[in-house]
SELOFI-858377 format. One record per residue: x, y, z of N, C-alpha, C, O in turn. Coordinates in steps of 0.2 Angstrom, whole numbers, plus 5000, padded with zeros to 4 digits. Example, Ala and Ser with C-alpha at 12.3 -4.5 7.8 and 13.67 -1.06 7.14 Angstrom:
% SELOFI-858377
<<5066 4972 5039> <5062 4978 5039> <5066 4984 5039> <5071 4983 5042>>
<<5064 4989 5035> <5068 4995 5036> <5064 5000 5039> <5067 5006 5040>>
This chain:
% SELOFI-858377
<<4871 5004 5011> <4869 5000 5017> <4876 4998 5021> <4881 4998 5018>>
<<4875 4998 5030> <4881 4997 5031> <4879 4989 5034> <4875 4986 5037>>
<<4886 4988 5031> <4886 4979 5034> <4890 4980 5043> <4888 4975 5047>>
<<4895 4984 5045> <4895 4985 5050> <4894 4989 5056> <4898 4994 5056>>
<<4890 4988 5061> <4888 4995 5064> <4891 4992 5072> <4890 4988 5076>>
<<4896 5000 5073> <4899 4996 5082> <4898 5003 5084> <4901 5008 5081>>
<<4894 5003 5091> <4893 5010 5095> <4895 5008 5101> <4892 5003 5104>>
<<4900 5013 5103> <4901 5014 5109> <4904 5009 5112> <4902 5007 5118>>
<<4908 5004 5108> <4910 4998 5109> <4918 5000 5114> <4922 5004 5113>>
<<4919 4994 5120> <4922 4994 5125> <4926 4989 5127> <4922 4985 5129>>
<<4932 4987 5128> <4936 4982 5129> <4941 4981 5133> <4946 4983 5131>>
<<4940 4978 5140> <4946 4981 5144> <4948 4974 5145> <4943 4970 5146>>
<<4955 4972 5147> <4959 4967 5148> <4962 4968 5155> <4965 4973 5156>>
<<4961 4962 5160> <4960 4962 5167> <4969 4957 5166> <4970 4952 5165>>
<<4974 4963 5169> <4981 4956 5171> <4982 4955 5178> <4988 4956 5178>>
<<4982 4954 5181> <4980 4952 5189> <4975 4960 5189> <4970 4962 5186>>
<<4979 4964 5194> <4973 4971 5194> <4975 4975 5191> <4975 4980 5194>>
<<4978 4976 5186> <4980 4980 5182> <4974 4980 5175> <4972 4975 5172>>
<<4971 4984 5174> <4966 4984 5168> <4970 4990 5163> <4973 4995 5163>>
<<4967 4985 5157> <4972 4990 5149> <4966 4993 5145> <4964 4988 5142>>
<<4964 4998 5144> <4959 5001 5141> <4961 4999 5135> <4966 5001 5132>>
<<4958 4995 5133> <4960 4994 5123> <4955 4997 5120> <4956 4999 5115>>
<<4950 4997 5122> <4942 5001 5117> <4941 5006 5121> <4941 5005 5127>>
<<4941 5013 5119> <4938 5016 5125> <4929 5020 5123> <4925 5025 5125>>
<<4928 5016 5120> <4921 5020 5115> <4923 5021 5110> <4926 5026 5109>>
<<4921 5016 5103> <4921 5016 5097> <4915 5016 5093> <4911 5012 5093>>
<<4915 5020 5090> <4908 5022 5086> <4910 5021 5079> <4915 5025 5077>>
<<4906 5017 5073> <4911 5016 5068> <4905 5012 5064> <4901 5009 5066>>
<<4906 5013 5058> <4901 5009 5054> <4904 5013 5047> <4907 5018 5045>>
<<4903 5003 5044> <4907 5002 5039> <4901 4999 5035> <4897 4995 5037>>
<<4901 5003 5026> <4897 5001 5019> <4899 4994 5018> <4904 4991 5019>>
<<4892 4993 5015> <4892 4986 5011> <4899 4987 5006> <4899 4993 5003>>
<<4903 4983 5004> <4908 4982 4998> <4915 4987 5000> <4919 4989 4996>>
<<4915 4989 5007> <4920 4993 5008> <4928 4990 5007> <4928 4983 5006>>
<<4933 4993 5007> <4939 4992 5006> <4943 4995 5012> <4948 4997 5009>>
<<4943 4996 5016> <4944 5001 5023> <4952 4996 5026> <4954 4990 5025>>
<<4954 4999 5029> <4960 5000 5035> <4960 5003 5041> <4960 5009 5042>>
<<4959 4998 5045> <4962 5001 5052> <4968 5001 5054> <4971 4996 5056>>
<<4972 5007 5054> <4978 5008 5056> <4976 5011 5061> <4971 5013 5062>>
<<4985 5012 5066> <4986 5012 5072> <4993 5008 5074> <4996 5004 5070>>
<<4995 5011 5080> <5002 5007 5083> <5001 5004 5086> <4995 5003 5088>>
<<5006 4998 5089> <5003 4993 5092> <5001 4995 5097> <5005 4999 5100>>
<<4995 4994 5101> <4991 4991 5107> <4987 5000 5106> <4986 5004 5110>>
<<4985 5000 5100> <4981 5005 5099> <4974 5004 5099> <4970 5009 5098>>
<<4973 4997 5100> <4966 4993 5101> <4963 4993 5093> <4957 4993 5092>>
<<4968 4992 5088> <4964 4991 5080> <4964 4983 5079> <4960 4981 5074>>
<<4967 4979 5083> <4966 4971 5081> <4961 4968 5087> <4958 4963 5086>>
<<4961 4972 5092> <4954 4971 5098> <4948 4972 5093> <4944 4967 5093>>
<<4947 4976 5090> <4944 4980 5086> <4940 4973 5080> <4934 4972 5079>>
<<4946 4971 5077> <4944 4967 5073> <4940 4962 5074> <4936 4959 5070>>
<<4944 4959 5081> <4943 4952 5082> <4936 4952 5085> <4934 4946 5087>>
<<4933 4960 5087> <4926 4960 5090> <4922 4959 5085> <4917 4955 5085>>
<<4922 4963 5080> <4918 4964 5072> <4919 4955 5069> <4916 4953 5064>>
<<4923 4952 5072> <4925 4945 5069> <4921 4940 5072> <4920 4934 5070>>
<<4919 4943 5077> <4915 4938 5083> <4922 4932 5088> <4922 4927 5091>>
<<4927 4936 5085> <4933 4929 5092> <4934 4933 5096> <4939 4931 5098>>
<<4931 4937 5099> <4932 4941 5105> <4926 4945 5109> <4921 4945 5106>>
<<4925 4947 5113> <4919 4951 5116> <4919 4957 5117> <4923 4958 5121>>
<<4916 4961 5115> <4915 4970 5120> <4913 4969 5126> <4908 4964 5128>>
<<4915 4972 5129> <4911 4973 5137> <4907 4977 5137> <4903 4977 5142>>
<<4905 4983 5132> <4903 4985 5132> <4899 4988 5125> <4902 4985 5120>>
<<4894 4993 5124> <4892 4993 5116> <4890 4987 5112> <4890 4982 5115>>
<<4886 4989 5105> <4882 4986 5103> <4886 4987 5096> <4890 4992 5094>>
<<4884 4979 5093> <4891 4978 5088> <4884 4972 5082> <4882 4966 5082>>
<<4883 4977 5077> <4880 4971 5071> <4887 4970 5066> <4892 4972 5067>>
<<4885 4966 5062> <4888 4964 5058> <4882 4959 5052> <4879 4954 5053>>
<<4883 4963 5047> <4877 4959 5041> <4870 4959 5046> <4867 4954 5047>>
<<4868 4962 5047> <4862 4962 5051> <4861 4957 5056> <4856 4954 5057>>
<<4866 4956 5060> <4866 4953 5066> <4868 4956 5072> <4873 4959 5072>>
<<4865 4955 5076> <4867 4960 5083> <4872 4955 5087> <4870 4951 5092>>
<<4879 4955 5086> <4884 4948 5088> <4883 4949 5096> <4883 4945 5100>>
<<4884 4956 5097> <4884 4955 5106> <4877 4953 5111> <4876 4955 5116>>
<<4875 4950 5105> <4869 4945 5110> <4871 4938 5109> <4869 4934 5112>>
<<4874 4938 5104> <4873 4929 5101> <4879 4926 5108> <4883 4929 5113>>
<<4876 4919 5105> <4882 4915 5112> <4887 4912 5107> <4888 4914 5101>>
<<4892 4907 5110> <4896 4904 5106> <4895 4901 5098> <4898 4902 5093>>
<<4890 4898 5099> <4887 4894 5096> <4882 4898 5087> <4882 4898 5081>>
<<4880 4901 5092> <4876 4907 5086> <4883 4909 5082> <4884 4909 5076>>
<<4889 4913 5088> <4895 4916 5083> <4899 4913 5078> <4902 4915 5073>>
<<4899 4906 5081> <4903 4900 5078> <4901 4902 5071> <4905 4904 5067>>
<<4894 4900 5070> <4890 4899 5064> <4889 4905 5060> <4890 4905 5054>>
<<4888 4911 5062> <4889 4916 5057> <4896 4917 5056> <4896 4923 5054>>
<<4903 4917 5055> <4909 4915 5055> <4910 4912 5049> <4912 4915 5045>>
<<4908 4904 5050> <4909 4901 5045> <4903 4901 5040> <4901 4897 5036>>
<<4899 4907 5042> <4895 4907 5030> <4895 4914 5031> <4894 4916 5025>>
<<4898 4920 5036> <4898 4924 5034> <4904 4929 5034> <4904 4935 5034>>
<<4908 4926 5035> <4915 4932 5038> <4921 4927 5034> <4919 4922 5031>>
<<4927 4930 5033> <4929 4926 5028> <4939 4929 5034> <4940 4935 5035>>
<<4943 4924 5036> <4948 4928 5038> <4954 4925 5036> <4956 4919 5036>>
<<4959 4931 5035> <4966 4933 5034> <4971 4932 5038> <4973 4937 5037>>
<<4975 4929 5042> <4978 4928 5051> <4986 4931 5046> <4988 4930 5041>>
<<4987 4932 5049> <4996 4937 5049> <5002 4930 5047> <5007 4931 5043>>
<<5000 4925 5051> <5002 4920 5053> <5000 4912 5049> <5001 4906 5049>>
<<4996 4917 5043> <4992 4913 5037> <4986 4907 5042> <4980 4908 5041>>
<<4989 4902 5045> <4985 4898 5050> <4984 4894 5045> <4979 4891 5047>>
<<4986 4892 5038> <4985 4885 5035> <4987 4880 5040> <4991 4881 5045>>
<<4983 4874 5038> <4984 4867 5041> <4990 4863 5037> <4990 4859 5032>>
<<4996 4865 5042> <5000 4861 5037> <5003 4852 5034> <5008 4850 5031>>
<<4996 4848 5038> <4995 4841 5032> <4993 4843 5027> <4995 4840 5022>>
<<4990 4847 5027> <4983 4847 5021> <4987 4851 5013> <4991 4855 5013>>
<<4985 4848 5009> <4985 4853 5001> <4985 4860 5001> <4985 4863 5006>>
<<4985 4863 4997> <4983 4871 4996> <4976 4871 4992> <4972 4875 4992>>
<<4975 4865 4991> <4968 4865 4986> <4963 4862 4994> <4957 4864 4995>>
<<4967 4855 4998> <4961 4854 5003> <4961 4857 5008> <4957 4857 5012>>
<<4967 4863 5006> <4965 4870 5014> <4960 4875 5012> <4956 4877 5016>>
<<4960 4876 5006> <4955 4879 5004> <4948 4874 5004> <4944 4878 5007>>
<<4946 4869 5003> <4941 4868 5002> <4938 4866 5012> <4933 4864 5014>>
<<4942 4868 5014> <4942 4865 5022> <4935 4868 5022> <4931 4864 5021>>
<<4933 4874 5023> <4927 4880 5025> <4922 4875 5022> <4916 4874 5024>>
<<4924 4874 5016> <4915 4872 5014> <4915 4864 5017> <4910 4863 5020>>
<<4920 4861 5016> <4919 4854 5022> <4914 4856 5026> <4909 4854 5025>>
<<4916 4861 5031> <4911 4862 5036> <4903 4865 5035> <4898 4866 5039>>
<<4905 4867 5028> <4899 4870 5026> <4895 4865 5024> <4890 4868 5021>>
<<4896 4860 5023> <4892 4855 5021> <4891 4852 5011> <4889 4847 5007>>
<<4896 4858 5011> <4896 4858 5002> <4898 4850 5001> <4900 4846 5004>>
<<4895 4849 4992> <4897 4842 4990> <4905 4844 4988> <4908 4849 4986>>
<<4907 4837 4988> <4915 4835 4986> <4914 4837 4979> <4919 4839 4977>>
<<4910 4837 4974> <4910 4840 4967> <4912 4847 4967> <4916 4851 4963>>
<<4908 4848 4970> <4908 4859 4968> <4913 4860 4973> <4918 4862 4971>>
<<4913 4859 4980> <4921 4861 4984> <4928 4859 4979> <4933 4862 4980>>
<<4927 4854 4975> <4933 4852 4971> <4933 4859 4966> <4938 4862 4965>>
<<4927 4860 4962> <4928 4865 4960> <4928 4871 4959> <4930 4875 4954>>
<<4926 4873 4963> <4927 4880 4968> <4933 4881 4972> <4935 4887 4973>>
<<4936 4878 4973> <4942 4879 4976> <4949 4879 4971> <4954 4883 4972>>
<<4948 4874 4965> <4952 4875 4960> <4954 4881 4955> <4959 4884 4953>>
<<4946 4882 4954> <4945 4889 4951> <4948 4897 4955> <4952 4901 4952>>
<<4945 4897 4960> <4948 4902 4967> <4956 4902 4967> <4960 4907 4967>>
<<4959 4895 4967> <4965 4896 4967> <4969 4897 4958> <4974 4900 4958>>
<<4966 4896 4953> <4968 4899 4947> <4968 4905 4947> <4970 4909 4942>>
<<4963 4908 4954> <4960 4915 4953> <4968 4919 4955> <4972 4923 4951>>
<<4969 4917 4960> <4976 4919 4965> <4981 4919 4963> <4985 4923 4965>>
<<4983 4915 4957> <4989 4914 4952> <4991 4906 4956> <4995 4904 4952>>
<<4990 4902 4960> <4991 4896 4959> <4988 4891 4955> <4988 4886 4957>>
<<4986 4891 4950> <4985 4885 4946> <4995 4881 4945> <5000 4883 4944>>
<<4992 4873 4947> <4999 4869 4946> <5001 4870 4953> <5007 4868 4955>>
<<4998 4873 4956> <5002 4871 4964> <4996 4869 4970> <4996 4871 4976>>
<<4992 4864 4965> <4987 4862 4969> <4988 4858 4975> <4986 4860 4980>>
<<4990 4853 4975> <4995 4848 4979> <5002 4850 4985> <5005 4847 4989>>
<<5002 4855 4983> <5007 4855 4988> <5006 4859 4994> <5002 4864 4995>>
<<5011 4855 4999> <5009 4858 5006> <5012 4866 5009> <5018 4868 5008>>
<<5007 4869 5012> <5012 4874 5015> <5020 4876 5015> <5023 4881 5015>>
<<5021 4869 5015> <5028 4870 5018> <5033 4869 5011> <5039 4870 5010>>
<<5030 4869 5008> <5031 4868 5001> <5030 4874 4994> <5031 4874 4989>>
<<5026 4882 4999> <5026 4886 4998> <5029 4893 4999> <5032 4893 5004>>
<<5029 4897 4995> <5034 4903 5000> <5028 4908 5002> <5024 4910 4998>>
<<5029 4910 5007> <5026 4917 5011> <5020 4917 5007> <5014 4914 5008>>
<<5022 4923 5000> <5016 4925 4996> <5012 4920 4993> <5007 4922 4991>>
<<5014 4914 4994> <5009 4908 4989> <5007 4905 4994> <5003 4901 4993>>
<<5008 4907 5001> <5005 4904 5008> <4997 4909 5009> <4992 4907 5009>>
<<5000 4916 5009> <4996 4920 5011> <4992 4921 5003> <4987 4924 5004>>
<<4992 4919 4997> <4986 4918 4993> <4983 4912 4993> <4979 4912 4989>>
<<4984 4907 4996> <4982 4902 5000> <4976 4904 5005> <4970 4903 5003>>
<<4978 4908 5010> <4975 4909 5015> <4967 4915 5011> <4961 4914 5013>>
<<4970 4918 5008> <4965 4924 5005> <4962 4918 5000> <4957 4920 5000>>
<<4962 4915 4997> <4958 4910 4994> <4952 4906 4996> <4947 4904 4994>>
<<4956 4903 5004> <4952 4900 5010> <4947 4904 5010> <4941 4902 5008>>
<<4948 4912 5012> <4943 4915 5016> <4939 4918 5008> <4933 4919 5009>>
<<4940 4919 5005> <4932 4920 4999> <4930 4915 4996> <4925 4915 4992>>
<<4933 4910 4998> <4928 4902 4991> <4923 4902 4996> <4919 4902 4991>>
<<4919 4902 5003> <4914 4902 5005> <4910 4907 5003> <4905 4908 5006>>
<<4913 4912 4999> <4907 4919 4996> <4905 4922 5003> <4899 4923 5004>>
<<4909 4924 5007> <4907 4927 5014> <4907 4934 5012> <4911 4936 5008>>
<<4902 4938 5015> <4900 4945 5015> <4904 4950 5017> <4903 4956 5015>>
<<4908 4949 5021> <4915 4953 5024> <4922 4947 5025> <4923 4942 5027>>
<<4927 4951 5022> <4933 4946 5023> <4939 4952 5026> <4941 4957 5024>>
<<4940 4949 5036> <4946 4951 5040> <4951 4949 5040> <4953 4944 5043>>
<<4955 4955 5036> <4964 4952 5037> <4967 4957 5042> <4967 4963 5042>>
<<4970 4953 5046> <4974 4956 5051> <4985 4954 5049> <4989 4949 5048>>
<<4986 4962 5048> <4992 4963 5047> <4994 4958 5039> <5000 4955 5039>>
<<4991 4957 5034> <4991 4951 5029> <4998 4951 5026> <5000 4946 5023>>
<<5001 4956 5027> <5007 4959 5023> <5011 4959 5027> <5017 4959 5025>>
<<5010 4958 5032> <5019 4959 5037> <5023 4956 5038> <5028 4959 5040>>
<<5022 4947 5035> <5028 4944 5033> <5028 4942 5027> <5029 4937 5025>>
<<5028 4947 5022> <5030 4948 5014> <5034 4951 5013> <5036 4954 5018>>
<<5037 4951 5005> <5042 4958 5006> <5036 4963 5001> <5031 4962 4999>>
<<5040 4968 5001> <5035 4973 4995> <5033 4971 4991> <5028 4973 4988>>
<<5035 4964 4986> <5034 4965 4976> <5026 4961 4979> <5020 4962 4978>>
<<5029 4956 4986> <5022 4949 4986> <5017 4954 4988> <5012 4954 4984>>
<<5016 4960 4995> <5013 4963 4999> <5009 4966 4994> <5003 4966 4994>>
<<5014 4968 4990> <5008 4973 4983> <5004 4970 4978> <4999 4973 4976>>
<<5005 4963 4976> <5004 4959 4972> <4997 4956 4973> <4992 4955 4969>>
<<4998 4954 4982> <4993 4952 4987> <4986 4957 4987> <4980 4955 4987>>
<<4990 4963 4989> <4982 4969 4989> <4981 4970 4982> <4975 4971 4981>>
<<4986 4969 4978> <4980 4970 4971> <4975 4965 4969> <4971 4966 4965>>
<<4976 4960 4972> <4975 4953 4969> <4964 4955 4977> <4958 4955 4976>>
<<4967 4956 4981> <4961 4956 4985> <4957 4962 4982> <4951 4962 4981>>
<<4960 4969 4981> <4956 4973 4979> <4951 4973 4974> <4945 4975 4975>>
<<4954 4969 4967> <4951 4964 4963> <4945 4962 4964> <4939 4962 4962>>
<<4946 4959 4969> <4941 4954 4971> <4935 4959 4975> <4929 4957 4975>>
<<4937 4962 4977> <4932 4967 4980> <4928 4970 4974> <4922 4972 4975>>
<<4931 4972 4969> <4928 4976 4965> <4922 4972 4962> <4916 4972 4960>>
<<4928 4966 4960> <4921 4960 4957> <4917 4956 4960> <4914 4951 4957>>
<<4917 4957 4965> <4913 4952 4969> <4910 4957 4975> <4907 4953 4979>>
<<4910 4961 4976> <4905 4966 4981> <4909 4964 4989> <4906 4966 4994>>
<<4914 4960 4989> <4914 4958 4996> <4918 4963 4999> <4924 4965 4997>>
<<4916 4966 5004> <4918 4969 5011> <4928 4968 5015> <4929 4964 5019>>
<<4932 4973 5011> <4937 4969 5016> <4938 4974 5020> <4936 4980 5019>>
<<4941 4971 5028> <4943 4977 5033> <4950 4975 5034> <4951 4969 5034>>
<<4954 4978 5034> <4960 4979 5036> <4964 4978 5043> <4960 4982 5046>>
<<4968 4976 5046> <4969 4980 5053> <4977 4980 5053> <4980 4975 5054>>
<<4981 4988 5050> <4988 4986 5048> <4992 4993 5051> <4988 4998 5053>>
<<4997 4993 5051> <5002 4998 5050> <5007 4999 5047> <5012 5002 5049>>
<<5006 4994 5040> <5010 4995 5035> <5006 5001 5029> <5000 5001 5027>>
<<5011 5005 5027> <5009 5011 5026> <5007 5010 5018> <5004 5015 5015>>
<<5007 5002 5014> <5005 5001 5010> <5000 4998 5008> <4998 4998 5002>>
<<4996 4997 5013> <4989 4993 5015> <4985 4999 5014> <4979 4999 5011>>
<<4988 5005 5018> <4985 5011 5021> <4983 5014 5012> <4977 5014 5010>>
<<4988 5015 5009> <4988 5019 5002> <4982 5014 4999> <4977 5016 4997>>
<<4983 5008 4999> <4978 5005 4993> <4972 5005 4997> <4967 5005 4994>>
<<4972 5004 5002> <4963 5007 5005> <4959 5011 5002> <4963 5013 4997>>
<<4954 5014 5002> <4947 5018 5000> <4947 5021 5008> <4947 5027 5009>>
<<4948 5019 5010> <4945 5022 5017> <4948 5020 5022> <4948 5015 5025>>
<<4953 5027 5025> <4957 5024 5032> <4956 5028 5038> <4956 5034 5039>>
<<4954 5022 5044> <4952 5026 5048> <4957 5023 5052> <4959 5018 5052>>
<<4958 5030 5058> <4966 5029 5062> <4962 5028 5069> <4956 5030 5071>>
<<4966 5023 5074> <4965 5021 5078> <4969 5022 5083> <4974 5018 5082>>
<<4970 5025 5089> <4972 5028 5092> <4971 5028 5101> <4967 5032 5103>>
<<4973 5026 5105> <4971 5022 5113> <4963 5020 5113> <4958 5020 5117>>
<<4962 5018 5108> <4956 5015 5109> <4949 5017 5106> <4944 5015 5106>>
<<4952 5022 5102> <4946 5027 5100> <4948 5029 5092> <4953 5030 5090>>
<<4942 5032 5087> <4945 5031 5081> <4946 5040 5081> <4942 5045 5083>>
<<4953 5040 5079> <4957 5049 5080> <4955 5053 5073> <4954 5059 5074>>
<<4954 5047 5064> <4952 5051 5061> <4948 5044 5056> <4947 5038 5057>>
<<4946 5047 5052> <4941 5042 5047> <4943 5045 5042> <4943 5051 5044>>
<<4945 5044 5034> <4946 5047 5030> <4943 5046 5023> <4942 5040 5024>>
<<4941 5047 5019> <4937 5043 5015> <4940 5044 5008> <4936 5048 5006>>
<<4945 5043 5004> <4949 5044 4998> <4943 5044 4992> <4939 5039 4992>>
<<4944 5052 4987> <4942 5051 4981> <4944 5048 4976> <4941 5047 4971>>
């Protein structure tokens, strides 16, 4: 089954008159439980790409499901909401909240999911023992380094059990031992938990541990590759 189907999908960014083809027709569908990478060079439209399959962005053109939802119909409001129960995300930039704990940045998602403070306590505790944090429940971001930041962040995005998890460039500010550590630790989780990750990198290490790389190139996918 595929969890995401985007055809003929279209993106163009207007800077006074000047217009930037980022999508130029993208046709792409991605299996349930994939492990995939979008690579490409910068302004090669693979994190346009992403953030369309993510719902924080819009095609101008093309028709984009994701979990059997046809997002280029939905409004705000609709995207808001499949977001937070079903997409799970990665930011470059990690995006913790840095008053909060590592245990109350993780439990943030089910806050808003309505979950009880019982199971959010322990869902969240567990997820982060999953990560290699146990004992660093309490402490803030700023109290972390890089890699305990960004298993922070990849903690956030699966304690809500979402059906696809998007990390954009997740490894870019790691060094190699964290970057490797990182993708073994999500692969893992993909295997045991059926969850969908997508990739958007050009880090040639991201590339190697994918299942599936497909190349992303003025806007259009150049090749698809599918590794035995």
């Amino acid at each position: 089954m595929n969890i995401v189907e985007c055809r003929d999908v279209r993106k163009i960014y207007r800077q006074g008159k000047v217009e930037v083809y980022a999508l130029r027709g993208v046709d792409l569908s991605i299996e349930e439980g994939g492990f995939l990478a979008l690579a490409g060079p910068s302004g090669s439209g693979k994190t346009t790409l992403l953030n369309i399959i993510g719902g924080l962005d819009y095609a101008d053109a093309g028709s984009i499901s994701v979990n059997g939802n046809q997002i280029d119909r939905m409004n705000q409001t609709e995207l808001a909401n499949l977001r937070l129960h079903n997409i799970g995300f990665v930011f470059q930039a990690y995006n913790l909240i840095p008053v909060l704990s590592a245990l109350e940045n993780v439990e943030f998602v089910m806050l808003l999911q309505g979950v009880s403070p019982t199971e959010r306590r322990s869902r969240a505790t567990a997820i982060l023992d999953d990560v290699g944090l146990d004992g660093l429940y309490h402490r803030r971001p700023a109290e972390l380094s890089g890699g305990q930041q960004q298993r922070v962040a990849v903690a956030r995005a699966i304690v809500s059990n979402p059906s696809i998890v998007l990390a954009d460039e997740p490894t870019a500010n790691l060094d190699s031992k964290s970057g490797e550590g990182l993708l073994e630790m999500m692969r893992e989780m993909n295997e045991k938990k059926g969850v969908t990750f997508i990739f958007s990198t050009h880090d040639k290490m991201v590339m190697d541990f994918a299942r599936r790389l497909v190349q992303i190139r003025d806007g259009l996918v150049a090749e698809d590759q599918v590794k035995e």
